[in-house]
Biopython code that builds the backbone (N, CA, C, O; Angstrom):
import numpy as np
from Bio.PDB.StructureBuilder import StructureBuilder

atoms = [
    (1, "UNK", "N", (0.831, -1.194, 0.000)),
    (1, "UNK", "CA", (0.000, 0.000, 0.000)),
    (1, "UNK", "C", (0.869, 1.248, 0.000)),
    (1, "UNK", "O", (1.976, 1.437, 0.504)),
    (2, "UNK", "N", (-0.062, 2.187, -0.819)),
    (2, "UNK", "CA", (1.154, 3.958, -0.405)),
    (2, "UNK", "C", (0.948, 4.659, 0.671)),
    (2, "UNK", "O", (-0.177, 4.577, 1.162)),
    (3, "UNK", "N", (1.397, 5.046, 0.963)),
    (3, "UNK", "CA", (1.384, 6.135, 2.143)),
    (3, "UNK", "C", (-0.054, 6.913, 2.234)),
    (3, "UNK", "O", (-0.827, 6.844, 3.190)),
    (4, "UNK", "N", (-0.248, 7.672, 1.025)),
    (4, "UNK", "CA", (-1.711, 7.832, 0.880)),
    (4, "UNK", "C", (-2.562, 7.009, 1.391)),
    (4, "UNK", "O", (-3.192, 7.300, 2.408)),
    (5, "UNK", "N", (-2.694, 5.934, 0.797)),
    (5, "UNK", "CA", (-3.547, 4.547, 0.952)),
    (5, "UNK", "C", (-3.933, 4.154, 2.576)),
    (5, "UNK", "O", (-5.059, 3.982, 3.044)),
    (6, "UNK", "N", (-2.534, 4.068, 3.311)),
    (6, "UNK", "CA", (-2.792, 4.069, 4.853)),
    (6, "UNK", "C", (-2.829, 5.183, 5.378)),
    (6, "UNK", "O", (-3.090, 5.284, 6.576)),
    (7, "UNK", "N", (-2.561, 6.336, 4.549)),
    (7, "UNK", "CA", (-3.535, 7.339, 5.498)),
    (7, "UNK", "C", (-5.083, 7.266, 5.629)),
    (7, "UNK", "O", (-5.749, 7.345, 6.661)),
    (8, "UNK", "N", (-5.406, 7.137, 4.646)),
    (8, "UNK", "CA", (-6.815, 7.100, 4.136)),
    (8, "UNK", "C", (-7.196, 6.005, 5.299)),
    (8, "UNK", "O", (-7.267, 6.416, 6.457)),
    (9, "UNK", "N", (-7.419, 4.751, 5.042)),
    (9, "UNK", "CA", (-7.311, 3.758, 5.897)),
    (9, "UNK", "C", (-7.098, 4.039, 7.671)),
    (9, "UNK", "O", (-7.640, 3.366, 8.548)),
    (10, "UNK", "N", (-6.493, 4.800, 7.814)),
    (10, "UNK", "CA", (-6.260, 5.391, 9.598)),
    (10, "UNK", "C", (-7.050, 6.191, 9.522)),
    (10, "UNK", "O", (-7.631, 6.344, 10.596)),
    (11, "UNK", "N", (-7.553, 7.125, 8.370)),
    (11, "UNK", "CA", (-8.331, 8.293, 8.759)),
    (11, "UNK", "C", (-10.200, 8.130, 8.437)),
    (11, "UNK", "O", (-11.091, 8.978, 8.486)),
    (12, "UNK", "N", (-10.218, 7.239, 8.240)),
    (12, "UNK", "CA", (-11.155, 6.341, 7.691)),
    (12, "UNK", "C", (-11.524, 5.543, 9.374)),
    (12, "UNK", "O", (-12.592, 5.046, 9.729)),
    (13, "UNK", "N", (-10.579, 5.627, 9.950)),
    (13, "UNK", "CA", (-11.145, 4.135, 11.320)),
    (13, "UNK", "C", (-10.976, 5.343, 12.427)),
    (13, "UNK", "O", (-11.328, 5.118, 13.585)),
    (14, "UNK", "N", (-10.430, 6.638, 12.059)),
    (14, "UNK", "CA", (-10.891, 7.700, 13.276)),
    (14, "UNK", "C", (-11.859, 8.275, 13.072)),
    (14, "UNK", "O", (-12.578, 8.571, 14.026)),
    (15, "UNK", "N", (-12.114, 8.533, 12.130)),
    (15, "UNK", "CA", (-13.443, 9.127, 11.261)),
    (15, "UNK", "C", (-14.571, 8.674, 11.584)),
    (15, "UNK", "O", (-15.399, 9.356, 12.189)),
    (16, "UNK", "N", (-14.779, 7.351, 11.194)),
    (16, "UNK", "CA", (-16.070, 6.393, 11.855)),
    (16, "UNK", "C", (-16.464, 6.257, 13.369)),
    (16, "UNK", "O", (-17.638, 6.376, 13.721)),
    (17, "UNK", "N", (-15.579, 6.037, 14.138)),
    (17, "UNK", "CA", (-14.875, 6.210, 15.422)),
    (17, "UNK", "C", (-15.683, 7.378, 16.320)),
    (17, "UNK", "O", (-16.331, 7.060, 17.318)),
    (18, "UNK", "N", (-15.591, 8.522, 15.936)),
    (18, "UNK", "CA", (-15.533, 9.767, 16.327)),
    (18, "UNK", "C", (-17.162, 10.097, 16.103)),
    (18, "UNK", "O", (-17.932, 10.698, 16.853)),
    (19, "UNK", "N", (-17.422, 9.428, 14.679)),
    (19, "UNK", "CA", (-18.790, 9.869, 14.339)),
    (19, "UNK", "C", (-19.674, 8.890, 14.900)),
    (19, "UNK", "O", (-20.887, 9.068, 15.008)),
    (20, "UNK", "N", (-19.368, 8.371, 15.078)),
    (20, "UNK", "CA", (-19.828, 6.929, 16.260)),
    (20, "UNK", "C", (-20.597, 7.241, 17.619)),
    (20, "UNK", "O", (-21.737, 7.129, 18.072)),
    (21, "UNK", "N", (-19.243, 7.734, 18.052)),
    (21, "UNK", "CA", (-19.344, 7.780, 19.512)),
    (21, "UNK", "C", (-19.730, 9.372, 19.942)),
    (21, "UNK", "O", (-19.792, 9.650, 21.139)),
    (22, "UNK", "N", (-20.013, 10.513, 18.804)),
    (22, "UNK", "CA", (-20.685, 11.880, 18.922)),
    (22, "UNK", "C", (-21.806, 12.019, 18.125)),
    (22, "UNK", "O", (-21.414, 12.241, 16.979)),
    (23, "UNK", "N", (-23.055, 11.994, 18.183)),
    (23, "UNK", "CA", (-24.098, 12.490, 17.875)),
    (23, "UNK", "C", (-24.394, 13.525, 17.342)),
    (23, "UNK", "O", (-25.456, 13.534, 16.719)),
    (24, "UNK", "N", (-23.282, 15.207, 17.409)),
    (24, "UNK", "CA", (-22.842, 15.904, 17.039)),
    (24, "UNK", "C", (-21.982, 15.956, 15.887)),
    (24, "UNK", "O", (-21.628, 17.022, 15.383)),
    (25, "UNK", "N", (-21.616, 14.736, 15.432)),
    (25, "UNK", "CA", (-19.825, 14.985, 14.579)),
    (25, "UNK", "C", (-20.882, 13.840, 12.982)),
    (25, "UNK", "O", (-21.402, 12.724, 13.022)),
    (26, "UNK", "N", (-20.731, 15.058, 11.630)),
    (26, "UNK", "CA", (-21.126, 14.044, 10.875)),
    (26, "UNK", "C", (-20.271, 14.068, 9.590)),
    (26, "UNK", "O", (-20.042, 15.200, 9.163)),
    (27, "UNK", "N", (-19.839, 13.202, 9.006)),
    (27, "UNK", "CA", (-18.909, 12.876, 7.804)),
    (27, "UNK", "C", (-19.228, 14.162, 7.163)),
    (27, "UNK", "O", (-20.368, 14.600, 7.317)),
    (28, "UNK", "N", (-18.179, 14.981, 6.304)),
    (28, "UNK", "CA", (-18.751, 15.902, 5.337)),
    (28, "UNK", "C", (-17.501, 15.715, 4.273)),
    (28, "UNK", "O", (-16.751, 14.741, 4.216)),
    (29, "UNK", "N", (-17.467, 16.999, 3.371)),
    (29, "UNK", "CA", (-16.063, 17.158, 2.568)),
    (29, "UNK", "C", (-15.271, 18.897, 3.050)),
    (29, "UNK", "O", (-15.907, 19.871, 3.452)),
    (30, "UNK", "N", (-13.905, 18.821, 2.858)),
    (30, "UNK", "CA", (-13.819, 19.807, 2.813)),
    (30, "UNK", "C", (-12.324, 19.790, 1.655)),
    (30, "UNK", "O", (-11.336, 19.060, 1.740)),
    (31, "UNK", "N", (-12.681, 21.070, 0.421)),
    (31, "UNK", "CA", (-11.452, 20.743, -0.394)),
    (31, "UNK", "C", (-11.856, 19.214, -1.319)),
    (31, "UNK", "O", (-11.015, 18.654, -2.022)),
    (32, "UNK", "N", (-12.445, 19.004, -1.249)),
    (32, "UNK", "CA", (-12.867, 17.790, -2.427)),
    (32, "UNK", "C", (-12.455, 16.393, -1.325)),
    (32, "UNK", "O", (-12.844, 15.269, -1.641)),
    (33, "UNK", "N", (-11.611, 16.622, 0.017)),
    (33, "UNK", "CA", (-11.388, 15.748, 1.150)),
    (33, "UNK", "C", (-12.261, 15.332, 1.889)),
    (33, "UNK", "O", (-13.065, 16.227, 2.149)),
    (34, "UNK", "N", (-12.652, 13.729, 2.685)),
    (34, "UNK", "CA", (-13.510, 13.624, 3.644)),
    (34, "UNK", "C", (-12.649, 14.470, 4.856)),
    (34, "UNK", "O", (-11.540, 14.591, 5.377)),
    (35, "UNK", "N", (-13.793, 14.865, 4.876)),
    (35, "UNK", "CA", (-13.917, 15.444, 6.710)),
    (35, "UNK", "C", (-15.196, 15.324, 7.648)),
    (35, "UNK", "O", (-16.357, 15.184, 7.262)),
    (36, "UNK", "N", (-14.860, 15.387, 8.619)),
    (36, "UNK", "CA", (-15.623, 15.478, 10.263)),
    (36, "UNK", "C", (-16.165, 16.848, 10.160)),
    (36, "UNK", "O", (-15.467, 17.820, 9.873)),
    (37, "UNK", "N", (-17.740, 16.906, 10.463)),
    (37, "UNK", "CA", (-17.792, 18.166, 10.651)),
    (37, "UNK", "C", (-18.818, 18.497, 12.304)),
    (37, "UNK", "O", (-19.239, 17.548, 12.965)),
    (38, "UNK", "N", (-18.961, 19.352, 12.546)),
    (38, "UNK", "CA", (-20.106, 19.679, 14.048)),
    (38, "UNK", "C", (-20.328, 21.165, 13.112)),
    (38, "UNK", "O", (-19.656, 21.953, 12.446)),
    (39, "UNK", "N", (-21.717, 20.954, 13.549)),
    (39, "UNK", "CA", (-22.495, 22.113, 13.037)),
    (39, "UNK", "C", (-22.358, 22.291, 11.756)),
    (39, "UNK", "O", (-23.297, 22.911, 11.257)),
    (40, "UNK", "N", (-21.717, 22.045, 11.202)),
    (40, "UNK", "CA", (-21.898, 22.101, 9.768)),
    (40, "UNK", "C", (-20.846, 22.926, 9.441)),
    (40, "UNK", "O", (-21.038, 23.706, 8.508)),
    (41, "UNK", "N", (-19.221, 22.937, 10.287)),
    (41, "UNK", "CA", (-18.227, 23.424, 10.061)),
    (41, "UNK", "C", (-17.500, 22.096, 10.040)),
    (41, "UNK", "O", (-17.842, 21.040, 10.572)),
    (42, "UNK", "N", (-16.481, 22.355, 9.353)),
    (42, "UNK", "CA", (-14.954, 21.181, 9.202)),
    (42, "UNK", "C", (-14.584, 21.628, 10.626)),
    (42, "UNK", "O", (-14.924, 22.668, 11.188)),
    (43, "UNK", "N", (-13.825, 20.637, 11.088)),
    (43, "UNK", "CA", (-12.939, 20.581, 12.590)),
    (43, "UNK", "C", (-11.890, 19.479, 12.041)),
    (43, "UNK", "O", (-10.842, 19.723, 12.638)),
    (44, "UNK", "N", (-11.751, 18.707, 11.437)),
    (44, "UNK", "CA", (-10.904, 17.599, 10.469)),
    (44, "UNK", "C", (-11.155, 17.084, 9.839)),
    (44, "UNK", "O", (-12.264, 16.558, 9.930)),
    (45, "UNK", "N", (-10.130, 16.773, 8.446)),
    (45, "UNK", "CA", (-9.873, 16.232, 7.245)),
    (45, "UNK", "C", (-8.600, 15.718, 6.955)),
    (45, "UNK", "O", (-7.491, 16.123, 7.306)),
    (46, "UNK", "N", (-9.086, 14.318, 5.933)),
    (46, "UNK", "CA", (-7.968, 13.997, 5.622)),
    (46, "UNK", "C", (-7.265, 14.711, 4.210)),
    (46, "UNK", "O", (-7.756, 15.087, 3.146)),
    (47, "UNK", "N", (-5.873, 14.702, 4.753)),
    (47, "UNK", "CA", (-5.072, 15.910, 4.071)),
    (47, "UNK", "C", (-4.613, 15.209, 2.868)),
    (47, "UNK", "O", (-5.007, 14.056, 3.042)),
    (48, "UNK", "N", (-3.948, 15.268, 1.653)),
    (48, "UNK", "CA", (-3.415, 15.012, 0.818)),
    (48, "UNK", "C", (-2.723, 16.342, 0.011)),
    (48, "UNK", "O", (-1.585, 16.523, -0.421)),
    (49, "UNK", "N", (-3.539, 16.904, 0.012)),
    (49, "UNK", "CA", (-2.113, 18.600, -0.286)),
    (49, "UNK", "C", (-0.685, 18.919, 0.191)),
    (49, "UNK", "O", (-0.308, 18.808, 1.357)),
    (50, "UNK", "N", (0.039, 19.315, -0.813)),
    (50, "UNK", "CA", (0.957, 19.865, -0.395)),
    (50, "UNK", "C", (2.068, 18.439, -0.270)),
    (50, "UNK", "O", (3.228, 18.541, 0.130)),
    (51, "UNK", "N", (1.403, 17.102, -0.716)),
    (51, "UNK", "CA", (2.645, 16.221, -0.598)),
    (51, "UNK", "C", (2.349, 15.681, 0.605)),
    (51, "UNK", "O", (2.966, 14.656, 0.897)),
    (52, "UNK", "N", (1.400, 16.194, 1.537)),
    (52, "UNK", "CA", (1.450, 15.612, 3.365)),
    (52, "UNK", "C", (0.383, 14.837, 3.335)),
    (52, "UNK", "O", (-0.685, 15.429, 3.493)),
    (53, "UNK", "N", (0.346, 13.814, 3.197)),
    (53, "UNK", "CA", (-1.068, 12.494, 3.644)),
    (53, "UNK", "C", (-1.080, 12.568, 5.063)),
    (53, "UNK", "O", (-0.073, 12.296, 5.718)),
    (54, "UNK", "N", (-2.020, 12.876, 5.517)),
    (54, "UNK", "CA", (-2.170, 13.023, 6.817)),
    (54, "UNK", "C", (-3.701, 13.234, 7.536)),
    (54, "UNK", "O", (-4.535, 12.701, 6.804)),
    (55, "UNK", "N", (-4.321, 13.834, 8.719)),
    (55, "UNK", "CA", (-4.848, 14.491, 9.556)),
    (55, "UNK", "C", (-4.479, 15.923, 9.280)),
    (55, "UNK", "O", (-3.403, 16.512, 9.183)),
    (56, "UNK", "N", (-5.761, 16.285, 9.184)),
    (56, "UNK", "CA", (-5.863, 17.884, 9.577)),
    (56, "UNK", "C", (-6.358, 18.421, 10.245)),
    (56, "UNK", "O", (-7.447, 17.883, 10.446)),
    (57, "UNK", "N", (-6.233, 19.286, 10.814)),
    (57, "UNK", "CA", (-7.403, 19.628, 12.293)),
    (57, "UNK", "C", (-7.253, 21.125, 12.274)),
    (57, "UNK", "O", (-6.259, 21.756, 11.915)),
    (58, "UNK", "N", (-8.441, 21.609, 12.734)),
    (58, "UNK", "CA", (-8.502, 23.076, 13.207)),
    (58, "UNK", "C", (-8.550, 23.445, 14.647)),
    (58, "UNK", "O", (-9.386, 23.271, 15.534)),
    (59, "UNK", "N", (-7.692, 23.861, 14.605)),
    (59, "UNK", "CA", (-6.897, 23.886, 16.060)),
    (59, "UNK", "C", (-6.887, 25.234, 17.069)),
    (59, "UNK", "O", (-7.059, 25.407, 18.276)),
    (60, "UNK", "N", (-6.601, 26.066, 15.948)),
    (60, "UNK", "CA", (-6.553, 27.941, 16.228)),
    (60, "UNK", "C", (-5.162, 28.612, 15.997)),
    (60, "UNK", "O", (-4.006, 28.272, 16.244)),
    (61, "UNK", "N", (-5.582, 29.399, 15.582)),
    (61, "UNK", "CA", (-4.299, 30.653, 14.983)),
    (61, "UNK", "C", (-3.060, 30.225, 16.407)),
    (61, "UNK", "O", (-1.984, 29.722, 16.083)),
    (62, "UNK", "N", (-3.346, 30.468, 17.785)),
    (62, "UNK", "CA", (-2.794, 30.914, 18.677)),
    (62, "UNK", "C", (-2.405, 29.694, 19.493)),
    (62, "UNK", "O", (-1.695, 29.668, 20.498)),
    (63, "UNK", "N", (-3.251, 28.274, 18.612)),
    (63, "UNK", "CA", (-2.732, 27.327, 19.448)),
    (63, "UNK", "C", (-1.197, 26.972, 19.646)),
    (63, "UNK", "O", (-0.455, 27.229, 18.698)),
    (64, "UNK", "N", (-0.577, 26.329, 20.946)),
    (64, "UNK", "CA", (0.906, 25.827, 20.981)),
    (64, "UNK", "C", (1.475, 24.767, 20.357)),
    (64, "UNK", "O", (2.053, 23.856, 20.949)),
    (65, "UNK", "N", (1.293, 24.877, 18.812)),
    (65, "UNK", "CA", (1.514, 23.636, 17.987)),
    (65, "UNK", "C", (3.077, 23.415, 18.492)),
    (65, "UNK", "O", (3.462, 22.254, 18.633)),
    (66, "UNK", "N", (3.862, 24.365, 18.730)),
    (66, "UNK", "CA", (5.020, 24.019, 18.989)),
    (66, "UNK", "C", (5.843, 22.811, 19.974)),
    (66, "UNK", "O", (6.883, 22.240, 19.645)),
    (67, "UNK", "N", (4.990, 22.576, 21.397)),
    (67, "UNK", "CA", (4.656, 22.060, 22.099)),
    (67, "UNK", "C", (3.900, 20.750, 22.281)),
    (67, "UNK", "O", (3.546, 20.323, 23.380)),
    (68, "UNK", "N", (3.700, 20.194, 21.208)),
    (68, "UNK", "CA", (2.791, 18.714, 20.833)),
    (68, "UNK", "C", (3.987, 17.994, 20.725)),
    (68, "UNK", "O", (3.825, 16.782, 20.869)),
    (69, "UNK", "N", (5.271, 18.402, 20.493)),
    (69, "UNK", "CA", (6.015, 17.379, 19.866)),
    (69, "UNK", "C", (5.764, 16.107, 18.885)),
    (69, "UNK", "O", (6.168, 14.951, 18.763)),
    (70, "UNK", "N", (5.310, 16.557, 18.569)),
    (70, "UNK", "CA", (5.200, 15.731, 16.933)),
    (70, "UNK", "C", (6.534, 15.767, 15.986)),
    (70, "UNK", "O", (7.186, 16.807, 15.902)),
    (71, "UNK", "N", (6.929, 14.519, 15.240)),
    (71, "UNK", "CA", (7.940, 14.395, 14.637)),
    (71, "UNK", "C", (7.754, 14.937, 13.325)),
    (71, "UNK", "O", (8.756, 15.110, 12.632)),
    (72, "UNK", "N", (6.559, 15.249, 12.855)),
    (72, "UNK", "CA", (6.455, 16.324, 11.293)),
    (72, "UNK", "C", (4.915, 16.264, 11.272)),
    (72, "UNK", "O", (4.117, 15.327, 11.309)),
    (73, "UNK", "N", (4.749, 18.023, 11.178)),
    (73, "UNK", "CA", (4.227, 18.523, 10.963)),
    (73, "UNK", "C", (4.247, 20.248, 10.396)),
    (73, "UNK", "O", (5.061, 21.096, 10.761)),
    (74, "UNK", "N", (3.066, 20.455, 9.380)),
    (74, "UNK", "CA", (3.055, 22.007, 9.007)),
    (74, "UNK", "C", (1.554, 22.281, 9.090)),
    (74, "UNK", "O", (0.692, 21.500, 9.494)),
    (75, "UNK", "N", (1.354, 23.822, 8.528)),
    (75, "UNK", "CA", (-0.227, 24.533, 8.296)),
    (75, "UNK", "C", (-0.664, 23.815, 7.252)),
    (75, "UNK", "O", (-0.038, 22.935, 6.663)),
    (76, "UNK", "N", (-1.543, 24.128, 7.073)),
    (76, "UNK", "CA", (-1.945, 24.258, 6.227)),
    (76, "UNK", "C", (-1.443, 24.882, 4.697)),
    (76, "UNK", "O", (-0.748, 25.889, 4.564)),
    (77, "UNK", "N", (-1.841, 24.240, 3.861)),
    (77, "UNK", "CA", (-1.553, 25.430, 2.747)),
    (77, "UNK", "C", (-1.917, 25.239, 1.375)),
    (77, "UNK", "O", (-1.164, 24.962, 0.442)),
    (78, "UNK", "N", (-3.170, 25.421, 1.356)),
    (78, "UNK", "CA", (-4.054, 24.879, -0.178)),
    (78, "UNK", "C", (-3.501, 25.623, -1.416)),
    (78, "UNK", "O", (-3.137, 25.054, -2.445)),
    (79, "UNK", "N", (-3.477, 26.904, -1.215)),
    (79, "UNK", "CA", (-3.266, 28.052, -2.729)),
    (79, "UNK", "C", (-1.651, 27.910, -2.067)),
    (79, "UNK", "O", (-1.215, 27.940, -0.916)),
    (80, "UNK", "N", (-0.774, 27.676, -3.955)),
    (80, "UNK", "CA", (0.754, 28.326, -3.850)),
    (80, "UNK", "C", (0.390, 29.845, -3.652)),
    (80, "UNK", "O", (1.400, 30.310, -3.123)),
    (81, "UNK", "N", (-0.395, 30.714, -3.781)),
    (81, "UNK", "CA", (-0.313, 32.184, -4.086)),
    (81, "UNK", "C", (-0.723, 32.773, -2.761)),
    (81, "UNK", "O", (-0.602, 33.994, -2.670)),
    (82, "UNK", "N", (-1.235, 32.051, -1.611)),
    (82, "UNK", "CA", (-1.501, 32.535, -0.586)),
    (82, "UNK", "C", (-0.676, 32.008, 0.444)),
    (82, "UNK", "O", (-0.015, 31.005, 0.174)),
    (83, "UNK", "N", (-0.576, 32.692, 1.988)),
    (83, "UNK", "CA", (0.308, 32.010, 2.848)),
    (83, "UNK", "C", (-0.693, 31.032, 3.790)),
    (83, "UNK", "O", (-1.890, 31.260, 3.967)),
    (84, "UNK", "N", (0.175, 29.713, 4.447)),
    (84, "UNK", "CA", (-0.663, 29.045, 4.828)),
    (84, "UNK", "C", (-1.980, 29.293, 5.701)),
    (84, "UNK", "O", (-2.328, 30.412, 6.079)),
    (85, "UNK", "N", (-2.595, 28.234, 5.945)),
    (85, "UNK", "CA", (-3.776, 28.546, 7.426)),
    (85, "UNK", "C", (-2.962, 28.790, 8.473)),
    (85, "UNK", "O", (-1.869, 28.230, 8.403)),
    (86, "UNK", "N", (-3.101, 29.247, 9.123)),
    (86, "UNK", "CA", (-2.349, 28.953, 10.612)),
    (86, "UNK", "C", (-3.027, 28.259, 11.590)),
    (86, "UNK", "O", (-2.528, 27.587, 12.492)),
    (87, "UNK", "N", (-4.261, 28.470, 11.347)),
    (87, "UNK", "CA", (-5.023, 27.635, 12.765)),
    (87, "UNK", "C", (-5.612, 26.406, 11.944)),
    (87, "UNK", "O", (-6.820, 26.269, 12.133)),
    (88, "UNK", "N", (-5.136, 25.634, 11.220)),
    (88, "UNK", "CA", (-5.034, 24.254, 10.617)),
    (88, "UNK", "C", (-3.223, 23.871, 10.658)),
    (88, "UNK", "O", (-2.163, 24.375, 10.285)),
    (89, "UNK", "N", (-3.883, 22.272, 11.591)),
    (89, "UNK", "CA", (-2.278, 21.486, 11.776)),
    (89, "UNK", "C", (-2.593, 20.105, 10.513)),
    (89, "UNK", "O", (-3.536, 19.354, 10.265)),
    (90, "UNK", "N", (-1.331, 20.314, 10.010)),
    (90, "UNK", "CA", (-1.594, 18.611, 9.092)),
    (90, "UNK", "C", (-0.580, 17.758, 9.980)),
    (90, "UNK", "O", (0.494, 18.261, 10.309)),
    (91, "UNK", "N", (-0.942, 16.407, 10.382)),
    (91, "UNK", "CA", (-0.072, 15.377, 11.089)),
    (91, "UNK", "C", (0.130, 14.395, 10.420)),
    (91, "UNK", "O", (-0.790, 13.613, 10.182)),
    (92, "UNK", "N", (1.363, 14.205, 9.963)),
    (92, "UNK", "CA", (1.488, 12.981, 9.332)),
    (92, "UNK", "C", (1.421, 11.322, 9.880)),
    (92, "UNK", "O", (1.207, 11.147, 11.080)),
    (93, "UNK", "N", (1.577, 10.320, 9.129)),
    (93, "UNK", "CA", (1.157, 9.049, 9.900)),
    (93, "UNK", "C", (2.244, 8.623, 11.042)),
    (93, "UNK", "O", (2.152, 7.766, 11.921)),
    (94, "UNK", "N", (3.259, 9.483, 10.736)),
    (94, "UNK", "CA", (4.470, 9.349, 11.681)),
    (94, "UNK", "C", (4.173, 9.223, 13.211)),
    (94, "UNK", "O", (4.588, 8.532, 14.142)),
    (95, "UNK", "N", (3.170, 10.316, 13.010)),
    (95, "UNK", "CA", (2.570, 10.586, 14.280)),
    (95, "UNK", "C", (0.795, 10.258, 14.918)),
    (95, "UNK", "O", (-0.029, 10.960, 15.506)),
    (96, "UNK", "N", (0.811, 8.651, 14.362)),
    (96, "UNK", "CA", (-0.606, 8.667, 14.086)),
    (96, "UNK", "C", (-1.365, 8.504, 15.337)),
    (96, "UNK", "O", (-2.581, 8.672, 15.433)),
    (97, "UNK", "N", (-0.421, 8.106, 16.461)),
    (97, "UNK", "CA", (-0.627, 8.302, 18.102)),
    (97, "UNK", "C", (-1.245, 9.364, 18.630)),
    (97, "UNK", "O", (-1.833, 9.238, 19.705)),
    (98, "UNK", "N", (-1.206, 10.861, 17.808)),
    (98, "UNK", "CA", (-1.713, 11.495, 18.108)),
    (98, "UNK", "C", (-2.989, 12.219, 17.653)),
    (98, "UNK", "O", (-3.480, 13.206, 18.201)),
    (99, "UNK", "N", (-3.538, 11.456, 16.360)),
    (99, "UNK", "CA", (-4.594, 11.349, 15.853)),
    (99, "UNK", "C", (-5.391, 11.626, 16.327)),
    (99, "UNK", "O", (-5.854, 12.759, 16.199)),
    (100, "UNK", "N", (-5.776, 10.951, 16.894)),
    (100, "UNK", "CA", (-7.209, 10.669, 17.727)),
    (100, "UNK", "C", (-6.945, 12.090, 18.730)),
    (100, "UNK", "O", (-7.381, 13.054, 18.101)),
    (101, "UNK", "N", (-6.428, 12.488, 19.955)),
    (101, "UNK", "CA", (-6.363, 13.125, 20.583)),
    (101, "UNK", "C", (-6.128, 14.849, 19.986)),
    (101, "UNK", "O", (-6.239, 15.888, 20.636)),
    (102, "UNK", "N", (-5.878, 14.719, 18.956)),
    (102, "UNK", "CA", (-5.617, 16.391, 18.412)),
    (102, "UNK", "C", (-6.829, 16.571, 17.960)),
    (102, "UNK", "O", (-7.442, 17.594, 18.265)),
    (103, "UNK", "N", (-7.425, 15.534, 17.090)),
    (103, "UNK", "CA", (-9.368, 15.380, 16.340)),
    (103, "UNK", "C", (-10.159, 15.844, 17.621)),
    (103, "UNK", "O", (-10.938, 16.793, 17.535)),
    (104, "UNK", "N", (-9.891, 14.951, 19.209)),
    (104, "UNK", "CA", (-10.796, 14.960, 20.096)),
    (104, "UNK", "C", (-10.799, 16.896, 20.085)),
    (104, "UNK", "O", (-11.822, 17.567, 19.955)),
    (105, "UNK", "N", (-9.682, 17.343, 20.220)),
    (105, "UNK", "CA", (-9.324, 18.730, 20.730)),
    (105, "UNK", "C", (-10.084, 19.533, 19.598)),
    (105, "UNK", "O", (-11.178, 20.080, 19.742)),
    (106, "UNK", "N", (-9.683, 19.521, 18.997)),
    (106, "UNK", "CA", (-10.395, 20.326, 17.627)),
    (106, "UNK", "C", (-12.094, 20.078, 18.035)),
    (106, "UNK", "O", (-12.795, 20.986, 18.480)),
    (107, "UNK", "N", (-12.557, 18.751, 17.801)),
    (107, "UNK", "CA", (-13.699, 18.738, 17.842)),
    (107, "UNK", "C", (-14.304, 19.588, 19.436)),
    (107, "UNK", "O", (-15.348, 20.213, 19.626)),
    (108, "UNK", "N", (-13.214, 19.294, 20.332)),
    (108, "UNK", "CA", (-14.056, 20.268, 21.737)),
    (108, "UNK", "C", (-13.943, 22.189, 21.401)),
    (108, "UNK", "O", (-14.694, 22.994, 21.952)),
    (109, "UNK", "N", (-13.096, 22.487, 20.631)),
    (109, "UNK", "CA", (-12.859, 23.625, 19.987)),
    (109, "UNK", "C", (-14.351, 24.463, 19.516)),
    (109, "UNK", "O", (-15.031, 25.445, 19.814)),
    (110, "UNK", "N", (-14.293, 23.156, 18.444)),
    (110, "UNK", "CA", (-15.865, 23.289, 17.415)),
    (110, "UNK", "C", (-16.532, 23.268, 18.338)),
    (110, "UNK", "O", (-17.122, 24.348, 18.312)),
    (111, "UNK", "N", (-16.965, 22.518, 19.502)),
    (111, "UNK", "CA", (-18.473, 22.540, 20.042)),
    (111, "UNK", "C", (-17.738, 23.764, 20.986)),
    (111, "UNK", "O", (-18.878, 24.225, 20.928)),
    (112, "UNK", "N", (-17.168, 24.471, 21.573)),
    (112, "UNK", "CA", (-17.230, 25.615, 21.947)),
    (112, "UNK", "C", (-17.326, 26.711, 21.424)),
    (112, "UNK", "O", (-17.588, 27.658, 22.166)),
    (113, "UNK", "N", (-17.169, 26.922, 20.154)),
    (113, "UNK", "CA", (-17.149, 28.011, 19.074)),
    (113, "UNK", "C", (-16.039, 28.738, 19.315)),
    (113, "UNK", "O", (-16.060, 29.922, 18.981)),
    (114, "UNK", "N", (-15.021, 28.263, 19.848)),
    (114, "UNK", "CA", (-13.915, 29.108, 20.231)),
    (114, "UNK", "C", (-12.347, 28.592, 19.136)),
    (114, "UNK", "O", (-12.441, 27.512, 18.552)),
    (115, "UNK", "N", (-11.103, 29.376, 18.966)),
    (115, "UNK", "CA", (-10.315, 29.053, 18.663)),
    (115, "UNK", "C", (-8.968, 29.590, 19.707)),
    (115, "UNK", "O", (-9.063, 30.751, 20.106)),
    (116, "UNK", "N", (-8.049, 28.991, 20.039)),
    (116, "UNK", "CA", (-7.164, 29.340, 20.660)),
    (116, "UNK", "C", (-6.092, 30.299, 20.504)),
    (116, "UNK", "O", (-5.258, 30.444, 21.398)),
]
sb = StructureBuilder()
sb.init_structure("model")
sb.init_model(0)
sb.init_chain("A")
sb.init_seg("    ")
for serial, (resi, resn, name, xyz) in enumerate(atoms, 1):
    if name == "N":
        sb.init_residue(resn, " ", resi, " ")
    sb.init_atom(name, np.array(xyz, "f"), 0.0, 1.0, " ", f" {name:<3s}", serial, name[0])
structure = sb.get_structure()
């Protein structure tokens, strides 16, 4: 399988997972990508831009991405002509341990209407 392939596949068994066990959280797209949404906003998607197969999450401009220690990660960054998101993290499978727990965060984000 490619790298793609088991992303998809991991993001596919958090995805179900999540929408499972929240009553709130329902499959959507965002970017032509599946994503998780609450309320009818994205909170995560699986990434394939930019070369990064991964998790994406909306996290907040101000969150301490620095501080997750994750072994690779960047923003976002859909348009070459614009500069990235900042309050979108992409995580690669490197770090797929932290999957689940950055989605949970994002998604408590979304149901607060707040960003960090």
């Amino acid at each position: 399988m490619s790298l793609k392939e088991d992303t998809l596949r991991e993001w596919h068994a958090l995805a179900d997972d999540l929408a499972a066990q929240n009553d709130d959280v329902a499959h959507g797209r965002m970017m032509s990508a599946p994503a998780l949404t609450h309320g009818g906003k994205v909170f995560a998607f699986h990434s394939t831009k930019s070369g990064f197969p991964g998790l994406g999450c909306r996290l907040g401009r101000n969150y301490p991405f620095e501080t997750l220690n994750l072994s690779h990660w960047q923003h976002l960054a859909p348009f070459k002509t614009r500069p990235p998101m900042k309050d979108w993290l992409l995580i690669g499978l490197d770090d797929l341990g932290q999957w689940q727990p950055l989605a949970e965060t994002a998604l408590d984000l979304a149901r607060k209407g707040t960003r960090t």
